[in-house]
RODO-2510 file (C-alpha; in nm, 4 decimals, decimal comma):
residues 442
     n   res          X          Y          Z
     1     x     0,0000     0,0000     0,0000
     2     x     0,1820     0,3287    -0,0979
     3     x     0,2325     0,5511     0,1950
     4     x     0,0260     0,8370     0,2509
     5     x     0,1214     1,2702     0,1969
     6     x     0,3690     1,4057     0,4650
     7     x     0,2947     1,6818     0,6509
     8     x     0,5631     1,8309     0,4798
     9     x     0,3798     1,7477     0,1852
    10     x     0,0782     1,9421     0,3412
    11     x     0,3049     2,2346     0,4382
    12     x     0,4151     2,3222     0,0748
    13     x     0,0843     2,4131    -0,0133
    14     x    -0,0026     2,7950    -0,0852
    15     x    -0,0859     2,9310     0,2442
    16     x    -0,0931     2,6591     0,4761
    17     x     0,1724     2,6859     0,7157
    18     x    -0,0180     3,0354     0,7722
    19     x    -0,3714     2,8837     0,7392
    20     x    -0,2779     2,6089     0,9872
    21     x    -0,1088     2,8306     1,2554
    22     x    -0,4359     3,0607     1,2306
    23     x    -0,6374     2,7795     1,2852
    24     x    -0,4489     2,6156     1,5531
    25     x    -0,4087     2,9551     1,7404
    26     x    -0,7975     3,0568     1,7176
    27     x    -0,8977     2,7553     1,8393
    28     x    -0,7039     2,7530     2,1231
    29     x    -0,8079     3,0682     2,2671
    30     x    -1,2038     3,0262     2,3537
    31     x    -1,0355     2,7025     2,5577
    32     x    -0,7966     2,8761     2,7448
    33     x    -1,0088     3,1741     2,8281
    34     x    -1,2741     2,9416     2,9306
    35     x    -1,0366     2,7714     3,2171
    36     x    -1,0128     3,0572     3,3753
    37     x    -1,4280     3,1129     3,3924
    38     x    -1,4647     2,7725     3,4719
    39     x    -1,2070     2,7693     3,7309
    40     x    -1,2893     3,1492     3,8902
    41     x    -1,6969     3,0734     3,9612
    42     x    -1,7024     2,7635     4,1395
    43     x    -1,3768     2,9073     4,3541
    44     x    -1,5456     3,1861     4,3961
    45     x    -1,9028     3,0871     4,5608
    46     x    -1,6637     2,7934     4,7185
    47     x    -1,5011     3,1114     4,8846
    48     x    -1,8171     3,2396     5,0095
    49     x    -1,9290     2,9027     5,1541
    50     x    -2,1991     2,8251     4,8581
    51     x    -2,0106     2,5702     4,7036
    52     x    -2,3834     2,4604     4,5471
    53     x    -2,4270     2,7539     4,4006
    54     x    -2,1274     2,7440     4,1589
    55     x    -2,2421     2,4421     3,9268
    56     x    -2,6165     2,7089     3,9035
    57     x    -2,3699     2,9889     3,8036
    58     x    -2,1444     2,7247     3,5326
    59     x    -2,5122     2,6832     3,3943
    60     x    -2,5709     3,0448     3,3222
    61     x    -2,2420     3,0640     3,1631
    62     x    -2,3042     2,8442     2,9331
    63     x    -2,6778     2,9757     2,8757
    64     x    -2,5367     3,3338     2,8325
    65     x    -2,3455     3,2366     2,5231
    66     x    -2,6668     3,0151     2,3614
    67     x    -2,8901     3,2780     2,1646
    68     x    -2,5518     3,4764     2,0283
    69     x    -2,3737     3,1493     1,9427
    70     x    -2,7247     3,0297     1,7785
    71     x    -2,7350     3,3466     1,6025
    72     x    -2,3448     3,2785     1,4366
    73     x    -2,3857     2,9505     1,3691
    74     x    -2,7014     2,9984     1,1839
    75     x    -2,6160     3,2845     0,9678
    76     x    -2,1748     3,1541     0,9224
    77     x    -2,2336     2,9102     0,6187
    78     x    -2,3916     3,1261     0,4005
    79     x    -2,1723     3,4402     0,5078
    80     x    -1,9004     3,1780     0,4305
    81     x    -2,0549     3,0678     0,0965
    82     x    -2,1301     3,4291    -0,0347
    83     x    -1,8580     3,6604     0,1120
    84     x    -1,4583     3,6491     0,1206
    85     x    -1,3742     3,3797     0,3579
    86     x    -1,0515     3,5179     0,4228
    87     x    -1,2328     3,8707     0,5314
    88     x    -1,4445     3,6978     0,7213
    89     x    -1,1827     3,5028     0,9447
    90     x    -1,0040     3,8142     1,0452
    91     x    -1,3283     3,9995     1,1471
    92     x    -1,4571     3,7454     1,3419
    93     x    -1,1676     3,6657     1,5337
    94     x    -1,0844     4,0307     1,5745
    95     x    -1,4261     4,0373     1,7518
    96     x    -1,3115     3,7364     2,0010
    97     x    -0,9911     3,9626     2,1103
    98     x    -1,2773     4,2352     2,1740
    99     x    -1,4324     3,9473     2,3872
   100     x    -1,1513     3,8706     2,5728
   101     x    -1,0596     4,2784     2,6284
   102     x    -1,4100     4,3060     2,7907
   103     x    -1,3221     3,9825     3,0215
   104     x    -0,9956     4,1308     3,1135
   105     x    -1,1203     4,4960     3,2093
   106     x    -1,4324     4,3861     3,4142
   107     x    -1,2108     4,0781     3,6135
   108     x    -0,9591     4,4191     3,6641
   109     x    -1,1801     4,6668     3,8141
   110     x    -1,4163     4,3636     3,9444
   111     x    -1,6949     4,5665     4,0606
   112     x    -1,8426     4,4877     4,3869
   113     x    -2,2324     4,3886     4,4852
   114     x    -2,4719     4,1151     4,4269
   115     x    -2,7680     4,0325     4,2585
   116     x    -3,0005     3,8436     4,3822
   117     x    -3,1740     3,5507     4,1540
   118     x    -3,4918     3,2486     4,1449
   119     x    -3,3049     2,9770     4,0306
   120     x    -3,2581     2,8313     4,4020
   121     x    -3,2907     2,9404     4,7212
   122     x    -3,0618     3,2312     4,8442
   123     x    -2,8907     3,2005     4,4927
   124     x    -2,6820     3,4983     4,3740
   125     x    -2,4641     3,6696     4,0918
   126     x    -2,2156     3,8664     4,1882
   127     x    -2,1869     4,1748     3,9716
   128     x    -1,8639     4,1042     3,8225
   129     x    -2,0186     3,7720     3,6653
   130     x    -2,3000     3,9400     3,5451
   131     x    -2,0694     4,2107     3,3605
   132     x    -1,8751     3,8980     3,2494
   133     x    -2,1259     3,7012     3,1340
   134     x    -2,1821     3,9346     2,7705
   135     x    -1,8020     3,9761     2,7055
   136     x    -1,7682     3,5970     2,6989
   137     x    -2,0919     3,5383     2,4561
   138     x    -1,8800     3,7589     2,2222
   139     x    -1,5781     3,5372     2,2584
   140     x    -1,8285     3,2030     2,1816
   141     x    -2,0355     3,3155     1,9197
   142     x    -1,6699     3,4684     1,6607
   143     x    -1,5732     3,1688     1,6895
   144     x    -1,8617     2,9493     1,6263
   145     x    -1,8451     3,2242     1,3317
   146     x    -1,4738     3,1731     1,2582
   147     x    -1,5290     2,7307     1,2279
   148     x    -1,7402     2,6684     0,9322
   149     x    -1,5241     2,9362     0,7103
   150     x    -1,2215     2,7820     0,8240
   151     x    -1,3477     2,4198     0,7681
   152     x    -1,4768     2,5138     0,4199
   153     x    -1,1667     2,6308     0,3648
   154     x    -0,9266     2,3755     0,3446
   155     x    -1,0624     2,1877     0,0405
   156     x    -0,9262     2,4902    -0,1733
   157     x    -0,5977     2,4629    -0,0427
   158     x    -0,5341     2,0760    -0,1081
   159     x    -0,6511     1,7731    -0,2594
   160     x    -0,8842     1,5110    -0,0676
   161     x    -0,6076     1,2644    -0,0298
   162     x    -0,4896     1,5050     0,2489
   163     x    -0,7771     1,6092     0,4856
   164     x    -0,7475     1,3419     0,7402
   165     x    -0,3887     1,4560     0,7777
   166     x    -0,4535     1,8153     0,6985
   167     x    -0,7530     1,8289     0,9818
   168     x    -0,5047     1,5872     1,2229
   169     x    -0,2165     1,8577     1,1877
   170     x    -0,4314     2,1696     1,2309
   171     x    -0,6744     2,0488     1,5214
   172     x    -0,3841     1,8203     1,6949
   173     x    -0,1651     2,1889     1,7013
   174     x    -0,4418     2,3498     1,8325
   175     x    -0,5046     2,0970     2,1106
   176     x    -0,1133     2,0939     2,2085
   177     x    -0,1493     2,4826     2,2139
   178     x    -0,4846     2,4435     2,4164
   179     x    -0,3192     2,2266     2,6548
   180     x     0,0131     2,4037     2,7268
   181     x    -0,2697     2,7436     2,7422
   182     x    -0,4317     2,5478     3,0040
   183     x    -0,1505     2,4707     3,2165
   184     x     0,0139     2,7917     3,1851
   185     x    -0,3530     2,9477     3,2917
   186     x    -0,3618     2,7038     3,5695
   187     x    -0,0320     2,8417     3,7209
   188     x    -0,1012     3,1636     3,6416
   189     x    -0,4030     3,1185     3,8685
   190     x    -0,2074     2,9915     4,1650
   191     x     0,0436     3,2226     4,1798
   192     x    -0,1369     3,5507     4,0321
   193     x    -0,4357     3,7621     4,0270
   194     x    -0,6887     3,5944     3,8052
   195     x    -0,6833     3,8774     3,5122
   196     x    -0,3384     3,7897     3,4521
   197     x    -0,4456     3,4492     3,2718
   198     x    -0,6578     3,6386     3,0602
   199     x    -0,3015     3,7777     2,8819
   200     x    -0,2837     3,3731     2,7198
   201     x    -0,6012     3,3801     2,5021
   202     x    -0,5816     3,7674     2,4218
   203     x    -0,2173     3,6755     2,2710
   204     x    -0,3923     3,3991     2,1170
   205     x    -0,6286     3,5743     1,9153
   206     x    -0,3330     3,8172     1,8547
   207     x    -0,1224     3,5506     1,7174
   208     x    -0,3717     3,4564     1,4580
   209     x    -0,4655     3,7701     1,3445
   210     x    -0,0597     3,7862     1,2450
   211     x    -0,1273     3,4661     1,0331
   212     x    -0,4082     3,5630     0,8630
   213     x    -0,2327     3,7941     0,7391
   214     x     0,0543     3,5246     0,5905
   215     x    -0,3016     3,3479     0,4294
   216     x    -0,2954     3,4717     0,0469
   217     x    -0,4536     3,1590    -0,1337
   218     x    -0,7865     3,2382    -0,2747
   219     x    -1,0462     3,0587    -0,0174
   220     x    -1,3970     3,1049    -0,1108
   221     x    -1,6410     2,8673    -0,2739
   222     x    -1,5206     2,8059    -0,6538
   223     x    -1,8579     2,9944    -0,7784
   224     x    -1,9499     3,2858    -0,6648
   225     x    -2,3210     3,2687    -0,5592
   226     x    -2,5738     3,5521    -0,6753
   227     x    -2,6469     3,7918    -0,4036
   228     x    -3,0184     3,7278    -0,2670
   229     x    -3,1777     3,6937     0,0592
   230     x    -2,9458     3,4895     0,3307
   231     x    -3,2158     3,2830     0,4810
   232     x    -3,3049     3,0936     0,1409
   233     x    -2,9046     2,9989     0,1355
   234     x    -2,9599     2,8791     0,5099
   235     x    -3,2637     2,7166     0,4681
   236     x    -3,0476     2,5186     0,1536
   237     x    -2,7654     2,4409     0,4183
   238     x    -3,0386     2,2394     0,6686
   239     x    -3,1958     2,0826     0,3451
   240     x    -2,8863     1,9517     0,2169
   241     x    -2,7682     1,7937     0,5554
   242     x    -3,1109     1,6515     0,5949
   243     x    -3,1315     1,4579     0,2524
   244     x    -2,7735     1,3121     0,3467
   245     x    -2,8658     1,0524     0,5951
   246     x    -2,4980     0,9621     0,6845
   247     x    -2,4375     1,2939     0,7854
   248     x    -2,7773     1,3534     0,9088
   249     x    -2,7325     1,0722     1,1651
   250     x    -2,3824     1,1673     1,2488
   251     x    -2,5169     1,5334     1,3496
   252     x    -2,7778     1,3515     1,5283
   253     x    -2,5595     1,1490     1,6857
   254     x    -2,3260     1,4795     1,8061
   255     x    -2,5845     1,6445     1,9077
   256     x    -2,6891     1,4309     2,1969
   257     x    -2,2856     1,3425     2,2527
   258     x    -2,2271     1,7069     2,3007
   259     x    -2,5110     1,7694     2,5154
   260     x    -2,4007     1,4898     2,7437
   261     x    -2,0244     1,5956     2,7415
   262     x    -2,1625     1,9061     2,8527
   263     x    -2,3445     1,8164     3,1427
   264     x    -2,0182     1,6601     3,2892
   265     x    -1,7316     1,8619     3,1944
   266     x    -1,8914     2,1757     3,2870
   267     x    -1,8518     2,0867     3,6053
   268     x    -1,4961     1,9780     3,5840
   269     x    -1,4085     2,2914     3,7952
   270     x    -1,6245     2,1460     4,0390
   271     x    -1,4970     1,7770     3,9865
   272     x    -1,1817     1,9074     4,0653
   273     x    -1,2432     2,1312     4,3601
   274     x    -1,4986     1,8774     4,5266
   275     x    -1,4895     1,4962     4,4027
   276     x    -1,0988     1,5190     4,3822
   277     x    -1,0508     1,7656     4,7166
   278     x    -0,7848     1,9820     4,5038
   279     x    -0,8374     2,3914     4,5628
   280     x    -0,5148     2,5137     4,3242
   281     x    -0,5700     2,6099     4,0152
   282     x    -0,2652     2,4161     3,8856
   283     x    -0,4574     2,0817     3,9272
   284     x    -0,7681     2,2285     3,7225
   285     x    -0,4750     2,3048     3,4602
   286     x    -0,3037     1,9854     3,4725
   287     x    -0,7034     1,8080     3,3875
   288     x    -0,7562     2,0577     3,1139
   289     x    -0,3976     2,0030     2,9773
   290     x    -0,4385     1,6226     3,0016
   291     x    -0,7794     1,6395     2,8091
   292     x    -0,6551     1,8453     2,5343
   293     x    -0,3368     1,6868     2,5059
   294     x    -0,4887     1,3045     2,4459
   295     x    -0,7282     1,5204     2,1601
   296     x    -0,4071     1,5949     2,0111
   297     x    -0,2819     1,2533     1,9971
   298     x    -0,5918     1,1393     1,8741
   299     x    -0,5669     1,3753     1,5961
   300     x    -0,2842     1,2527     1,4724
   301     x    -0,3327     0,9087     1,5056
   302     x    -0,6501     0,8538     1,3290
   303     x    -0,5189     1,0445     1,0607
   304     x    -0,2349     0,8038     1,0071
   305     x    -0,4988     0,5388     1,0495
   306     x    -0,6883     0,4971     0,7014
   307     x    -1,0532     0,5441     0,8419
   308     x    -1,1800     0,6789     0,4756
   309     x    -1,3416     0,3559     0,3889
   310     x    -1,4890     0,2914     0,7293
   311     x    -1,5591     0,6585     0,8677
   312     x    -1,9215     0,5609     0,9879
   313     x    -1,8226     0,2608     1,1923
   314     x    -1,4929     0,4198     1,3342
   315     x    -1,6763     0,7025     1,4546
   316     x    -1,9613     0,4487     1,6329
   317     x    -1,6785     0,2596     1,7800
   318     x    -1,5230     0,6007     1,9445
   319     x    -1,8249     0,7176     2,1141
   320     x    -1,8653     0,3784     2,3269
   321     x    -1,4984     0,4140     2,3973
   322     x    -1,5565     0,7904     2,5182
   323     x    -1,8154     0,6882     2,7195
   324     x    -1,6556     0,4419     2,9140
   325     x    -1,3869     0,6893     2,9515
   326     x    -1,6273     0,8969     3,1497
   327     x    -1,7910     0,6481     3,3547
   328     x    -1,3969     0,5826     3,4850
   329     x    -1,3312     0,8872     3,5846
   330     x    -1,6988     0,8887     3,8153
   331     x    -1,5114     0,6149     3,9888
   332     x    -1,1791     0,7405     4,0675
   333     x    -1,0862     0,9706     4,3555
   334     x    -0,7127     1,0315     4,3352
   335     x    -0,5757     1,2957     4,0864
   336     x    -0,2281     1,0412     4,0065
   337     x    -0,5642     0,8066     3,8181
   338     x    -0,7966     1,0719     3,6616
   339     x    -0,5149     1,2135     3,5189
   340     x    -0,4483     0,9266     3,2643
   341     x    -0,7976     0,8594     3,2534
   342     x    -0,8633     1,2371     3,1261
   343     x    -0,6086     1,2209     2,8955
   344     x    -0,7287     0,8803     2,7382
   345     x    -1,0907     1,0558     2,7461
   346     x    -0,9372     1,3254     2,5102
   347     x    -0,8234     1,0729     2,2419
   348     x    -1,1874     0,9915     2,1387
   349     x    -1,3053     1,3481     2,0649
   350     x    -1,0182     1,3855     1,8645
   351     x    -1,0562     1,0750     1,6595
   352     x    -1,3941     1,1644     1,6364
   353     x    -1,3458     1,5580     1,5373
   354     x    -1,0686     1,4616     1,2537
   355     x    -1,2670     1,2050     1,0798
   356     x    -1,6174     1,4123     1,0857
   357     x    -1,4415     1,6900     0,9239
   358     x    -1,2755     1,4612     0,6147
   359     x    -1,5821     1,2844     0,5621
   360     x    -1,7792     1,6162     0,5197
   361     x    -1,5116     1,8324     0,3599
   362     x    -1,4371     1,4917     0,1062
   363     x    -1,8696     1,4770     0,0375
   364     x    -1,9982     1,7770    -0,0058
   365     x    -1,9516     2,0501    -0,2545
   366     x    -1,7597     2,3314    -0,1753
   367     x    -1,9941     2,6025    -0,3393
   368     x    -2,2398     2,4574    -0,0061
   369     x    -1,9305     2,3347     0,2565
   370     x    -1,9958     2,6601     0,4685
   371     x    -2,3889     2,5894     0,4836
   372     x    -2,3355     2,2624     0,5448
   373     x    -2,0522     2,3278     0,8260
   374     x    -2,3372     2,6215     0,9960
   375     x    -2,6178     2,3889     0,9906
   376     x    -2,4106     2,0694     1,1390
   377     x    -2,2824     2,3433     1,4031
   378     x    -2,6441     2,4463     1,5104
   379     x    -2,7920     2,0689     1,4933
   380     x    -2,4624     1,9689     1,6869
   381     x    -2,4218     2,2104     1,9335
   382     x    -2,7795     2,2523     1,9580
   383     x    -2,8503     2,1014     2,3086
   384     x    -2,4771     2,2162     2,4660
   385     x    -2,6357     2,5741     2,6935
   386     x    -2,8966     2,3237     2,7899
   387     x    -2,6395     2,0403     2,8805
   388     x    -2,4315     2,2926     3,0743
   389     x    -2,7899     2,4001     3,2593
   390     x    -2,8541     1,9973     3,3200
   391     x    -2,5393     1,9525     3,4469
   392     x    -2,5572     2,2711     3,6945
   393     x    -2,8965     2,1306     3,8239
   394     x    -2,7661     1,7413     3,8235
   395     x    -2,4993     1,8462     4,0131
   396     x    -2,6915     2,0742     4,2784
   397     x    -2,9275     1,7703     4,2931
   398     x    -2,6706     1,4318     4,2877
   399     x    -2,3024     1,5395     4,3298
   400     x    -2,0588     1,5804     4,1045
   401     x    -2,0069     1,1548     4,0872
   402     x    -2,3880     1,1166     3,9906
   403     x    -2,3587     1,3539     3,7250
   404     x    -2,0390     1,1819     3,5547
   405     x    -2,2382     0,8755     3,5869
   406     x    -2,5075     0,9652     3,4298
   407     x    -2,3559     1,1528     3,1323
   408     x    -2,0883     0,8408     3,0631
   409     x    -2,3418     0,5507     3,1186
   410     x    -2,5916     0,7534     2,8396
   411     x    -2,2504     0,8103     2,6157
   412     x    -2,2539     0,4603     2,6149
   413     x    -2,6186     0,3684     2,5700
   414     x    -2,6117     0,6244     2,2691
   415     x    -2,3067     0,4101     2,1068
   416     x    -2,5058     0,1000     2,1302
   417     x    -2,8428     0,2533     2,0031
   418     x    -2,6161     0,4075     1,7109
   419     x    -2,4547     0,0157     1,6086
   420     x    -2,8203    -0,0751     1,5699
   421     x    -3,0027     0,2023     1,4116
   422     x    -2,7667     0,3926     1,2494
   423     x    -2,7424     0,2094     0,9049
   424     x    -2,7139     0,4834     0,6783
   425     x    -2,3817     0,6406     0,8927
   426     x    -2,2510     0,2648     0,9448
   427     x    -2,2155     0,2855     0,5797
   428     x    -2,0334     0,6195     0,5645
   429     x    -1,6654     0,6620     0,3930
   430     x    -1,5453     0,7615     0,0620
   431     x    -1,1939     0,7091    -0,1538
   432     x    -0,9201     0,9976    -0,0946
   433     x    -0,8300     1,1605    -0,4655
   434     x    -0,4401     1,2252    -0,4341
   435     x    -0,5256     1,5482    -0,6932
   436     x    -0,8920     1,6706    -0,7958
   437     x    -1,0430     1,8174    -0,5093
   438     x    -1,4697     1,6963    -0,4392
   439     x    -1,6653     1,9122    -0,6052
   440     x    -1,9666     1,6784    -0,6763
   441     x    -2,1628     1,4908    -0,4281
   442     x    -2,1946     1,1368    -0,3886
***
């Protein structure tokens, strides 16, 4: 069997050391700034003796962000598929490092007082949240903006022989750079004021707007579409994904995934703090880190693994192995075991994050890749403000063990109700072209 492109062989494409670095850099930077949320709220109510109350402010965090994020991913694809992609990269992630200004200036002057909320008894927001709260919806929603013109992208930079490695080395850099953000957040937060971590994901965003600038390879769809309304073109995006079953279940499929990962890990603060009996921030780090750096690995190694043929039943196969990755770490109390555990959690995602994007990008025309990309975002991510929510109340409610038991033990359920049901994305793959890049459907 002849061996497959080098990343070398990636690299000498027009633009791509500059379109990977942007990519790998944006990323990053809604992970790392989120560490520091995730870690400051719980610390903080645990601080004021309403440890509780944390996992109801994590849920409004995530609820915050829903209706903007909504809003991007809805209207992306056919900005994407109608407008200069490359334009449209640097605005929206010039709008994140406006995010992550507003973060930085209210955690600065942190304003004092409380308001006073229904969601439980004596439940409160401290002012500073509240101001926080916006600035971190514009962070989300650029760059649920920024993914579908990046991912409909790449097909116009090389050939369809090299997306699994393409995707592997852009999303396993951004991982390694989310991880070693995460650690160096979670030692900024021991040993600094809590604005200080802020610096990582502002220099981030700064970063990438630098390689944008390196990214001169034409980038949007091959044909130009005429302007008319946007809704028609989004209303063609949802169509399109729900006449391809394969992809159709596979969105399906993420969509409950996501909403289940969500209901655990935002609480991993909380896992952390509570189930593991760690207060530094380094420890919340070192989890993040370990998480992001197995993604990374996974990355790579599916993409090195020839899944093209067999994309539907490889990604079946990593969603019962992610599951049972989170049921393990419900059962393990000692940091020196959830460590590992974390880490070999991270793989799946990866795997499964690399091959969804080939098998789209190598399927669907690129004149429709951005719709496509918007529409999978919104049927994907769908459910995630309302899995952070669940997981807020699940934890008030249970613990923070009950709550990883529930959301690996469904993880798991969902794998074995997709190896039954889910013919058409069972039968999912397609053949890598070493040249022509897909411009027809299957």
């Amino acid at each position: 069997m002849p061996a497959g492109p080098t990343y070398r062989d990636i690299l000498r494409h027009d633009s791509m050391p500059s379109f990977v670095a942007a990519g790998a850099l944006q990323f990053a930077g809604p992970a790392t700034a989120l560490v520091v949320l995730i870690f400051l709220l719980p610390t903080a109510y645990h601080a004021a003796g309403h440890a509780g109350q944390g996992a109801i402010a994590l849920a409004l965090l995530g609820l915050a962000s829903a209706l903007p994020t909504f809003g991007g991913a809805f209207f992306s694809g056919p900005l994407a598929d109608r407008h200069d992609r490359h334009l449209l990269l640097r605005t929206a992630n010039l709008f994140s490092l406006v995010g992550v200004a507003g973060l930085a200036a209210d955690l600065f002057v942190r304003p004092a007082g409380l308001i006073v909320l229904p969601f439980a008894p004596g439940f409160y927001l401290p002012t500073w949240v509240v101001l926080a709260l916006p600035a971190w919806a514009l962070v989300i929603s650029s760059a649920t903006v920024f993914r579908p013109a990046y991912n409909a992208s790449l097909p116009r930079l090389v050939p369809t022989a090299e997306f699994g490695r393409a995707n592997g080395l852009t999303y396993s850099l951004a991982a390694v750079t989310s991880a070693v953000g995460a650690f160096a957040v979670g030692i900024v937060l021991s040993v600094g004021p809590t604005v200080y971590a802020l610096a990582i994901p502002f220099l981030l965003f700064l970063a990438t707007q630098v390689a944008l600038v390196g990214v001169r390879a034409d980038l949007s769809a091959p044909r130009p579409r005429a302007q008319r309304k946007i809704w028609p073109d989004v209303v063609e995006g949802f169509r399109y994904l729900y006449g391809r079953r394969d992809i159709f279940e596979m969105t399906v499929a993420a969509l409950v995934v996501n909403f289940l990962v969500a209901v655990a890990f935002v609480e991993l603060g909380l896992y952390v703090l509570l189930w593991l009996g760690l207060g530094s921030g380094f420890w919340y780090g070192a989890m993040i880190a370990a998480s992001t750096a197995g993604s990374a690995v996974g990355m790579v190694a599916v993409a090195h693994a020839r899944f093209e043929h067999r994309a539907g039943r490889v990604l079946i196969g990593l969603t019962l192995a992610m599951g049972a990755a989170v049921l393990a770490l419900a059962l393990v109390r000692s940091v020196w075991l959830a460590l590992p555990i974390v880490f070999v959690y991270g793989i799946f995602p990866g795997m499964i994050q690399t091959v969804f994007l080939s098998s789209v990008q190598a399927t669907v025309p690129n004149e429709i890749l951005g719709r496509v990309f918007s529409a999978d975002e919104v049927g994907s991510y769908a459910l995630v403000p309302i899995g952070q929510a669940t997981g807020g109340a699940l934890t008030y409610e249970v613990g923070v063990q009950g709550t990883y038991l529930f959301a690996g033990g469904a993880i798991v359920v969902l794998g074995l109700v997709m190896t039954g049901a889910f013919g058409a994305l069972r039968g999912l793959g397609f053949t890598p072209q070493p040249r022509a890049r897909p411009a027809e459907s299957p």
